[in-house]
C-alpha positions as CSV (number, residue, x, y, z in Angstrom):
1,X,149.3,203.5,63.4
2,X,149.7,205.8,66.5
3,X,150.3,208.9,63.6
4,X,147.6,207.7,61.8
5,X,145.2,208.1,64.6
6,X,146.8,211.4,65.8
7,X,146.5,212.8,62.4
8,X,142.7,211.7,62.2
9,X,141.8,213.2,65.3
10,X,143.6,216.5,65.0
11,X,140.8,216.4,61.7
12,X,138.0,215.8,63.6
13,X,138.5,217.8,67.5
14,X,138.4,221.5,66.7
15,X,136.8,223.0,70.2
16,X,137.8,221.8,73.4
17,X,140.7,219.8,75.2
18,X,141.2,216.1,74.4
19,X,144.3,214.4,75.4
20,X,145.1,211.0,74.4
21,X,147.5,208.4,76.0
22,X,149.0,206.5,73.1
23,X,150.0,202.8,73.8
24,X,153.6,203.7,74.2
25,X,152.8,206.8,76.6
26,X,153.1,209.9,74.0
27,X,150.3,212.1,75.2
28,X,148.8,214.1,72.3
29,X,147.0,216.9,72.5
30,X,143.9,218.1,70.3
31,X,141.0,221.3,69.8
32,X,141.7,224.8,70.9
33,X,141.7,224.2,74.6
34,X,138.6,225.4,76.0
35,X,136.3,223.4,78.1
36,X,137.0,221.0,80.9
37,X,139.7,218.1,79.3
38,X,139.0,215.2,78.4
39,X,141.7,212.7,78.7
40,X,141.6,209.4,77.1
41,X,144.2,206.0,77.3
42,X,144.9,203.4,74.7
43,X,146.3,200.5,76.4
44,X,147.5,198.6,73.3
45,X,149.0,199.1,70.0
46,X,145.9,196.6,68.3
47,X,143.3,199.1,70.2
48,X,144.9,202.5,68.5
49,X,144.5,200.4,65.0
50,X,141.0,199.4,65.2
51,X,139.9,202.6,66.6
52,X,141.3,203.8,63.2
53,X,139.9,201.3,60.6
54,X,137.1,200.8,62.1
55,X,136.2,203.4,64.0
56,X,131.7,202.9,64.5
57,X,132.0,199.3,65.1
58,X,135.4,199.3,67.6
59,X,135.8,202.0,70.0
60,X,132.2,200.6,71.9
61,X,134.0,197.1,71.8
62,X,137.4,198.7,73.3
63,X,135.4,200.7,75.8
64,X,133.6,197.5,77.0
65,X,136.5,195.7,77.2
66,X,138.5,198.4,78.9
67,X,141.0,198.8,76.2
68,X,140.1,202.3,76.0
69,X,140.2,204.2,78.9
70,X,138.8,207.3,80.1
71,X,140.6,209.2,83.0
72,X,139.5,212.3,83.0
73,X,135.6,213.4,82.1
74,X,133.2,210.6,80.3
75,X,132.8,208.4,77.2
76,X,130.2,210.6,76.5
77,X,132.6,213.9,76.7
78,X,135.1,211.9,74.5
79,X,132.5,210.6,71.5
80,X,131.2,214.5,71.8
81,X,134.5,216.3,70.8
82,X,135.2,213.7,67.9
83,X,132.0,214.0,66.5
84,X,130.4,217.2,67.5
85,X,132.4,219.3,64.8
86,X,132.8,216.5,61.9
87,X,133.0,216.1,58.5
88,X,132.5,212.5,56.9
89,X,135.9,213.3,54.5
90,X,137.7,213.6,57.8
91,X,137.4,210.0,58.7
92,X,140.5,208.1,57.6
93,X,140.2,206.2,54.3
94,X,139.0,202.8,55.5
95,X,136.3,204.2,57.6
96,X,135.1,206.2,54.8
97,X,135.1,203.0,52.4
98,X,133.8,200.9,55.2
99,X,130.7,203.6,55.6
100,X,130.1,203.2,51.7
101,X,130.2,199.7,52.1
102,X,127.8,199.5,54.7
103,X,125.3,202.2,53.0
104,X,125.6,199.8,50.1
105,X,124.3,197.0,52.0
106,X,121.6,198.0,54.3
107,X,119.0,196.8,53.0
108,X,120.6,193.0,54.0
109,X,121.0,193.7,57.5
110,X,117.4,194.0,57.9
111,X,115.6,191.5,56.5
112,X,112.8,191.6,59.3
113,X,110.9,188.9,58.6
114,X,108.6,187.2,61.3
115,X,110.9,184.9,63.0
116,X,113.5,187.8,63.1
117,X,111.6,190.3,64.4
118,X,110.9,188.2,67.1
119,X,114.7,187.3,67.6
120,X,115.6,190.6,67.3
121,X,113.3,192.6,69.7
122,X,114.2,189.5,72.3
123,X,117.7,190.6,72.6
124,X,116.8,194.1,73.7
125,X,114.0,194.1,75.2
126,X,113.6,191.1,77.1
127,X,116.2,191.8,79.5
128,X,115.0,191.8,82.9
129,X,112.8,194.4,83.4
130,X,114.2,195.6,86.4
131,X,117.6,197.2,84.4
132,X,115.1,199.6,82.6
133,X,113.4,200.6,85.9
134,X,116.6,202.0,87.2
135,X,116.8,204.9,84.7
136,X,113.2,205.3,82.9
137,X,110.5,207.3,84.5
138,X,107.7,205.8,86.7
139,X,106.1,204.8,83.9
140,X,108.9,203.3,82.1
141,X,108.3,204.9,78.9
142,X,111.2,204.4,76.7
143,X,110.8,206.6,74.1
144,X,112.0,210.1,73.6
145,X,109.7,212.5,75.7
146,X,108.8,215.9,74.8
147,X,110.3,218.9,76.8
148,X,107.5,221.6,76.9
149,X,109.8,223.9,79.0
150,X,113.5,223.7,79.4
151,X,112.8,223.1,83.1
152,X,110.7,220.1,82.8
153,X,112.3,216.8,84.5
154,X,111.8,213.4,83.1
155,X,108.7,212.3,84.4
156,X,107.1,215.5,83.4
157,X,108.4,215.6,79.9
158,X,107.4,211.8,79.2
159,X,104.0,212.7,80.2
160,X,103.9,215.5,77.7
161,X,104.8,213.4,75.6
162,X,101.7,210.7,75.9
163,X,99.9,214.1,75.9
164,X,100.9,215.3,72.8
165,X,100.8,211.7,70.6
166,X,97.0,211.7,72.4
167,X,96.3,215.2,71.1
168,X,97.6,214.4,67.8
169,X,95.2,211.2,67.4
170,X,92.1,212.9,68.2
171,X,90.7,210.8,70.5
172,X,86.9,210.2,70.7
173,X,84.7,208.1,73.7
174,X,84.2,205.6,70.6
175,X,87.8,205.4,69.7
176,X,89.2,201.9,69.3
177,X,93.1,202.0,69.8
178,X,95.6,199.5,68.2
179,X,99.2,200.3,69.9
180,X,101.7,199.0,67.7
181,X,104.6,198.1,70.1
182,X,103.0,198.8,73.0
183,X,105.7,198.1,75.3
184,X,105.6,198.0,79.3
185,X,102.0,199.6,78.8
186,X,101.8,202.8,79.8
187,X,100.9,204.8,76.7
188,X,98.2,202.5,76.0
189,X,97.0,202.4,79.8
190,X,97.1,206.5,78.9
191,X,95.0,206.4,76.0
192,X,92.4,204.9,77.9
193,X,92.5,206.4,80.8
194,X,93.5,210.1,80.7
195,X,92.8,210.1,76.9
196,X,88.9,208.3,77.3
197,X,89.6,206.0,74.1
198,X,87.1,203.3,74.4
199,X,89.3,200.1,73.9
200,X,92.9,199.7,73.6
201,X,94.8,196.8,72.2
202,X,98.5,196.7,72.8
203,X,100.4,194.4,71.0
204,X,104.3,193.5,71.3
205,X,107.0,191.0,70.3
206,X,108.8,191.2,73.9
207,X,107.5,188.3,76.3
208,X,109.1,190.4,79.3
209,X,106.9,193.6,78.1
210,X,103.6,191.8,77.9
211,X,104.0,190.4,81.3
212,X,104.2,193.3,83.2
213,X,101.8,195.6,80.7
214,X,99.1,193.0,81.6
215,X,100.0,193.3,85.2
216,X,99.5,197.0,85.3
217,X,96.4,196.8,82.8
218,X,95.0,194.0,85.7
219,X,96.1,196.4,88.8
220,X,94.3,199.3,87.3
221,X,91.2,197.6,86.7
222,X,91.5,197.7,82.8
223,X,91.9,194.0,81.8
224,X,88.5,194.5,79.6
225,X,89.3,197.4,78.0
226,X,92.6,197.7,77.7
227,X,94.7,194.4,76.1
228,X,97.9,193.0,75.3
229,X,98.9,190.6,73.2
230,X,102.1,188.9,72.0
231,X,101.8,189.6,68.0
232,X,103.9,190.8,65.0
233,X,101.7,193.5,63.0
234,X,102.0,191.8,60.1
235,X,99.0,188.8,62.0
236,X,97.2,191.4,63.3
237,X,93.0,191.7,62.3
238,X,90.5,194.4,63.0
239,X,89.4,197.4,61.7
240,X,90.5,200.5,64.4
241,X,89.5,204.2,64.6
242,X,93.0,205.3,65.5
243,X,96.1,203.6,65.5
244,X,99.7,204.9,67.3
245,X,103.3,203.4,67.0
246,X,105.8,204.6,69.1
247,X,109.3,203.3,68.9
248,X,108.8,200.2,66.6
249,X,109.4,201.4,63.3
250,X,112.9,202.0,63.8
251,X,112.9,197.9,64.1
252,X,110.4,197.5,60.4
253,X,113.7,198.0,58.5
254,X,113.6,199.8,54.5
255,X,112.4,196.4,53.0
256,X,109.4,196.0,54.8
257,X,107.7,199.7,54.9
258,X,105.2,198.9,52.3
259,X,104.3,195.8,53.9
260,X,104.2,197.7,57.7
261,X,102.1,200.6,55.7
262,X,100.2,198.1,53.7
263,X,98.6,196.8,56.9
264,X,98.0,199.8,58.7
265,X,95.5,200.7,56.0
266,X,94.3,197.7,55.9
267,X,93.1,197.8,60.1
268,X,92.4,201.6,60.2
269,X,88.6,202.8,59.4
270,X,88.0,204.8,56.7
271,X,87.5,208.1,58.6
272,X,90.4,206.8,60.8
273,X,93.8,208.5,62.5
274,X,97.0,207.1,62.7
275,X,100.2,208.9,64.7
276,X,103.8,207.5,63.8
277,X,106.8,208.2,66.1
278,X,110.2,206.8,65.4
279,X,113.5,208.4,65.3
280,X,114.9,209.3,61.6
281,X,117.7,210.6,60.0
282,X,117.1,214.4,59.0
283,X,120.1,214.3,56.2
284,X,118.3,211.4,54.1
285,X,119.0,207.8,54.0
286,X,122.1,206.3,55.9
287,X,123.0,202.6,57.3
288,X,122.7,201.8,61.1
289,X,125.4,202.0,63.6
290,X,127.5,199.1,63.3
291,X,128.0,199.0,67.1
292,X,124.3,199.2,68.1
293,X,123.2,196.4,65.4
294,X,125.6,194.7,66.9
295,X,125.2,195.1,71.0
296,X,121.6,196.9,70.9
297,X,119.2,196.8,68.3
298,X,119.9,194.3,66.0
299,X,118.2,194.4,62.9
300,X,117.3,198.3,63.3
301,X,117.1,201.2,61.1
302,X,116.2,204.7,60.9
303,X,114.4,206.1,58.5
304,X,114.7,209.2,56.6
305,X,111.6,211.4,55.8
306,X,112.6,210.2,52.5
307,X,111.7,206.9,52.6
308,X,108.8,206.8,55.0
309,X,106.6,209.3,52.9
310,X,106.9,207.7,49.6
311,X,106.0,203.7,51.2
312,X,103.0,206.2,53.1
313,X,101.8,207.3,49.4
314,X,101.8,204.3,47.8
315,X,99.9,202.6,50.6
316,X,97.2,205.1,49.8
317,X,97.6,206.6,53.2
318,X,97.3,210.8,53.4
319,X,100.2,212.5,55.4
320,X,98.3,215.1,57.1
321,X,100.7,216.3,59.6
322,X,104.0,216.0,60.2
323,X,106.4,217.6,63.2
324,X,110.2,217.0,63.7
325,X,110.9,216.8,67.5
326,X,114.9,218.1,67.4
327,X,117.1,217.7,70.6
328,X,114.1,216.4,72.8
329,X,115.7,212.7,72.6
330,X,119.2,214.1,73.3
331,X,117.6,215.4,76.5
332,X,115.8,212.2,77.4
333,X,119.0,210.2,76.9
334,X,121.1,212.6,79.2
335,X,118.4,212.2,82.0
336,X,118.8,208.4,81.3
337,X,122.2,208.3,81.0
338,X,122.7,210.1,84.5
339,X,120.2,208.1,86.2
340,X,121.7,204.8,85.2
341,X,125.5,206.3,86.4
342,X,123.7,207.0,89.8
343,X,122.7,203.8,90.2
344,X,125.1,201.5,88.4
345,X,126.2,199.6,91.1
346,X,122.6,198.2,90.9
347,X,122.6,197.3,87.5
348,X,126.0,195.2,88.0
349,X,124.5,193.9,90.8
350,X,122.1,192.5,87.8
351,X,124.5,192.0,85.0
352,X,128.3,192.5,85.3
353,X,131.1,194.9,84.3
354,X,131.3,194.7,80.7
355,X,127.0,194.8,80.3
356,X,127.7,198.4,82.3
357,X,130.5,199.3,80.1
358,X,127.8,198.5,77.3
359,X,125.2,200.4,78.4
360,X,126.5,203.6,79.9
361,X,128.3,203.7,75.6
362,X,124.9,203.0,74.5
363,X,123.0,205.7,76.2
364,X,126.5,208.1,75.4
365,X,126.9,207.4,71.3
366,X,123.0,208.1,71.2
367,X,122.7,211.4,73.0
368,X,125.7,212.2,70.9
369,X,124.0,211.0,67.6
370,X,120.9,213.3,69.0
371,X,123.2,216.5,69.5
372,X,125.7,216.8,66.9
373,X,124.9,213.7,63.7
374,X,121.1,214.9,62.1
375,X,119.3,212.4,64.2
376,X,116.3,213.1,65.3
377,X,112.3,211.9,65.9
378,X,109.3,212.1,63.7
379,X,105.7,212.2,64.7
380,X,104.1,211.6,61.5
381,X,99.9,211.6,61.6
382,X,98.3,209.9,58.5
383,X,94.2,208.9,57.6
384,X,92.6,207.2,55.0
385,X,90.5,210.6,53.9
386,X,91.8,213.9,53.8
387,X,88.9,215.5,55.9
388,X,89.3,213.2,59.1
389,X,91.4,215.6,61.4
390,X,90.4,219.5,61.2
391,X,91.8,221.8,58.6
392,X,93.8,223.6,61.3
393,X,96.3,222.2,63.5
394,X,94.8,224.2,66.1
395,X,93.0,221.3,67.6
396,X,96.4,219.7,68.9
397,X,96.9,222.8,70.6
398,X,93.7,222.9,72.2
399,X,93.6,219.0,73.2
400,X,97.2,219.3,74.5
401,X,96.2,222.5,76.8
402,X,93.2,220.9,77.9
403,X,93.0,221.7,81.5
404,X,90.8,218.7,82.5
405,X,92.9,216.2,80.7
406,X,95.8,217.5,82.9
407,X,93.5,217.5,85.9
408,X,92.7,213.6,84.9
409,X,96.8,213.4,84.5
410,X,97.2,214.6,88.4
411,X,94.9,212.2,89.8
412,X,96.3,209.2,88.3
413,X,99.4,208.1,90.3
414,X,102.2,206.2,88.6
415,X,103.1,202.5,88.8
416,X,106.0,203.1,91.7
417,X,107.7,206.2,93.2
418,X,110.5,207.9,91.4
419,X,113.8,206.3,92.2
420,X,111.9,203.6,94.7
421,X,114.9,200.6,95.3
422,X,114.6,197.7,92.8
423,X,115.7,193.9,94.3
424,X,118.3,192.8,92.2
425,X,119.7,189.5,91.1
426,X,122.8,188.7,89.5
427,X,122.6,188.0,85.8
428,X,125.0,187.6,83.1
429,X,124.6,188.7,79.2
């Protein structure tokens, strides 16, 4: 199996230095040599033959459980040169059948229904709180942000983005908000706010979320105006001038996008705005990462463009705008990822080894997915009638540039300093 594996990676490394350790101590070599190396171990004979047949699925599991070991650079550097210059014919054979396999049967793995949606956004998201606060901005927004300038840090950038989903929904003093996966609260807490929507209703299927967005909601005075409830969107009733979904509909799965558009129809007014933004797949329709259904997001997909406008159409929704944001969530996964490597030793103060293992490969095989694989994140703005945004997009411009809404922005001070020490307990996963 070792010349197996050497032959698939002297396939898949072109650029760079990667040297691997085999399980009896040959070191291999791989790419033209440029670059810092990367140097990678394989402890056993069993870890070089999973890595091999099963390739998505196994090398997270052998990184976790330190079967694969990286001595010079990062996990991140490693899953970069395999994947950064690949072709799917340069997989070895049962990776490539496994992948047809898998695409085959996608639309199984998420069956979404009530009780699994519930389940599923549980596992993720209702870890303690406190894990998320060492590596998301103030406002824990964890959702790709939007980089207006190549020098923009975090914070900034996740406040663009709030800036540019409010620009997009064309807020009025009248608006009536429903925030589909509303998380920890802050884009909601935004909309009202900075944005001057009248009332906001957040809801979520993550206990942990709803806890603290109420909290902040309470502490800023809002309770009134701005709610929170613990719902799936399929018992939700109203009738709303805008609604926004940020995040969620990676976790709708293929099988249930007519039902998820179905009901957004249903609660937005006839002269109403609606802003989608989920990651997607820019090459067309593929089946999720075996790893991060797995360890992650169980349950999730992403969409391709192809399969969210058709279920869009048929729920007699308009597309009336739609902008791919490419390489901004690569970006807000590296700040992540090097903000949770600064302060691991806090988040296995909270969890243990193998959770870290788990979560610095999480953070890694996304940003790589971001850079180098087609991934990338939709904001997608439907209505109900074709005249209820403006004929140009010039409005977003305007609303985004708007030098009192950033003047609004400056006075409102985030939840906690930047980086502020989190008390930590000891937790197990």
């Amino acid at each position: 199996m070792e010349k197996v594996l050497t032959t698939v990676l002297s396939r898949l490394v072109k650029r760079g230095a990667l040297t691997i350790v085999t399980a009896r101590g040959n070191e291999c070599t791989f790419g033209d040599g440029s670059g810092e190396e990367v140097r990678v171990r394989f402890l056993d004979p069993g870890a070089e033959r999973a890595t091999v047949l099963n390739p998505e699925l196994r090398v997270g599991e052998l990184y976790m459980d330190g079967r694969l070991v990286v001595e010079r650079g990062s996990i991140y550097d490693f899953l970069a040169l395999v994947v950064r210059d690949a072709e799917a014919g340069e997989r070895s054979l049962p990776a490539r059948l496994l992948g047809k396999l898998r695409y085959l049967t996608r639309s199984a793995i998420s069956r979404n229904n009530r009780w699994r949606a519930r389940r599923n956004v549980a596992h993720h998201y209702d870890l303690d709180h406190r894990l998320y606060e060492l590596f998301l901005d103030p406002d824990q927004q964890y959702s790709c942000a939007y980089f207006e300038r190549p020098d923009c840090t975090l914070d900034e950038a996740q406040l663009a983005k709030k800036r540019l989903i409010a620009a997009k929904l064309a807020l009025d003093p009248d608006s009536r908000v429903l925030d589909i996966g509303s998380g920890w609260g802050g884009l909601a807490l935004y909309l009202k706010q900075i944005g001057g929507a009248r009332q906001v209703q957040g809801i979520t299927l993550s206990s942990e979320q709803l806890q603290v967005a109420r909290e902040r909601a309470a502490a800023a005075g809002l309770s009134d105006s701005v709610h929170f409830a613990l719902q799936d969107y399929r018992e939700t009733e109203g009738s709303f001038d805008r609604i926004v979904s940020v995040g969620m509909f990676e976790h709708v799965g293929p099988r249930f996008y007519p039902t998820y558009f179905n009901k957004c129809r249903q609660l937005l007014k006839p002269d109403g705005v609606m802003v989608l933004h989920t990651i997607g797949h820019m090459d067309g329709p593929w089946y999720p990462n075996p790893w991060l259904d797995k360890y992650i997001f169980p349950g999730g997909q992403l969409p391709a463009l192809s399969e969210i406008v058709p279920a869009i159409e048929r729920a007699g929704l308009l597309v009336t705008d739609v902008e791919c944001l490419r390489m901004h969530y690569a970006e807000t996964l590296l700040n992540w990822r090097r903000r949770f490597m600064a302060r691991r030793d806090e988040a296995l103060a909270l969890y243990d080894e193998r959770f870290c293992r788990m979560w610095e490969y999480y953070l890694a095989c996304c940003e790589a997915a971001f850079r180098y694989q087609n991934v990338a994140v939709f904001q997608i703005q439907c209505a109900r009638s074709a005249d209820a945004v403006p004929l140009t997009r010039a409005y977003i411009a305007e609303r985004y540039e708007d030098l009192r809404l950033r003047e609004v922005e400056a006075k409102i001070a985030p939840p906690r300093a930047a980086g502020e020490p989190v008390p930590l307990r000891k937790q197990r996963l």
